[in-house]
N, C-alpha and C positions, 0 to 999 in steps of 0.2 A: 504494500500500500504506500509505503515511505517513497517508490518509486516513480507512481504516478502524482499521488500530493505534495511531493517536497515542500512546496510552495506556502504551504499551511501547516507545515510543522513547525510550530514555534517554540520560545522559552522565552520566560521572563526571570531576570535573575535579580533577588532583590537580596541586599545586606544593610541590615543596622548602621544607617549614618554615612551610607552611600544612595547615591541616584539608582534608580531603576534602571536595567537594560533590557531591550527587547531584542532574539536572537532567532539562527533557526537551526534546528537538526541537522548536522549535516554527517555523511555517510564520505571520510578521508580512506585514501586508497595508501597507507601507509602504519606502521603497527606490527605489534608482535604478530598477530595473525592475520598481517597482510592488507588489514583494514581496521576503521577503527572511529567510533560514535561521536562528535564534537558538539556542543555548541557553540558555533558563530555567530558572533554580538556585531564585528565588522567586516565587512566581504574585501576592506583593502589591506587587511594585516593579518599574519598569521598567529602574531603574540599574543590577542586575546581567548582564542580556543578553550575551551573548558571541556578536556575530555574525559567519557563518562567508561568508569571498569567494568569490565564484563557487559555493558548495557545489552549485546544480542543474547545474553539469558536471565538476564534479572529482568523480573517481573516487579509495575508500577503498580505496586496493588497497598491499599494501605496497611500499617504495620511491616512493613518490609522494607531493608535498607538498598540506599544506591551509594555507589563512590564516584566520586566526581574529581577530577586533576582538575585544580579550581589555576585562576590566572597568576598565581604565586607560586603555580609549580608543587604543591603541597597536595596531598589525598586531604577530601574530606568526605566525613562522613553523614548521611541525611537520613533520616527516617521519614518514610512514605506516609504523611495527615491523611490527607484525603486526595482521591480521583474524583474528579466532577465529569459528566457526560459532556461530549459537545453536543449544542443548539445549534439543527441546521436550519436554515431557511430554506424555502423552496427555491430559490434562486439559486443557492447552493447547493442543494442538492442538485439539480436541471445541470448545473455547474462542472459536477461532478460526477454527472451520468450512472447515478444509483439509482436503483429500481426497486422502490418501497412494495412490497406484498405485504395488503391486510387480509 
């Protein structure tokens, strides 16, 4: 899905006593295994990357933790609050060429 949507995979990265960033998923063709999960905050730099551990088997599910190689170069570590569903519109969805069966 990440292949067709990229576009709409986003992040928001917020820290205590810092501005918000808004970033998106992106899928680096580099890594111990060849590749490897980032969030990109800017599309002219490669210093800001915030890459996530293991992300193609950890599961965002709440109570579950992610590791993330934050822009200080440092693992951290988060514990999963909450997933919230996305709201699509029908715009987006027509958008997205998914086909609701009720």
């Amino acid at each position: 899905m990440w292949k067709k949507y990229r576009d709409y995979c986003r992040v928001r990265r917020f820290w205590d006593g810092e501005e918000d960033e808004v970033g998106r998923l992106v899928h680096r063709p580099d890594g111990a295994n060849r590749a490897r999960w980032v969030f990109d905050y800017r599309d002219d730099e490669d210093g800001d990357d915030e890459a996530g551990y293991r992300f193609e088997s950890h599961a965002f599910w709440p109570g579950e933790y992610v590791s993330i190689t934050g822009q200080d170069r440092k693992l951290h570590t988060f514990r999963v609050v909450t997933v919230d569903p996305v709201v699509l519109s029908m715009a987006l969805i027509k958008l997205f060429e998914i086909q609701i069966k009720v």
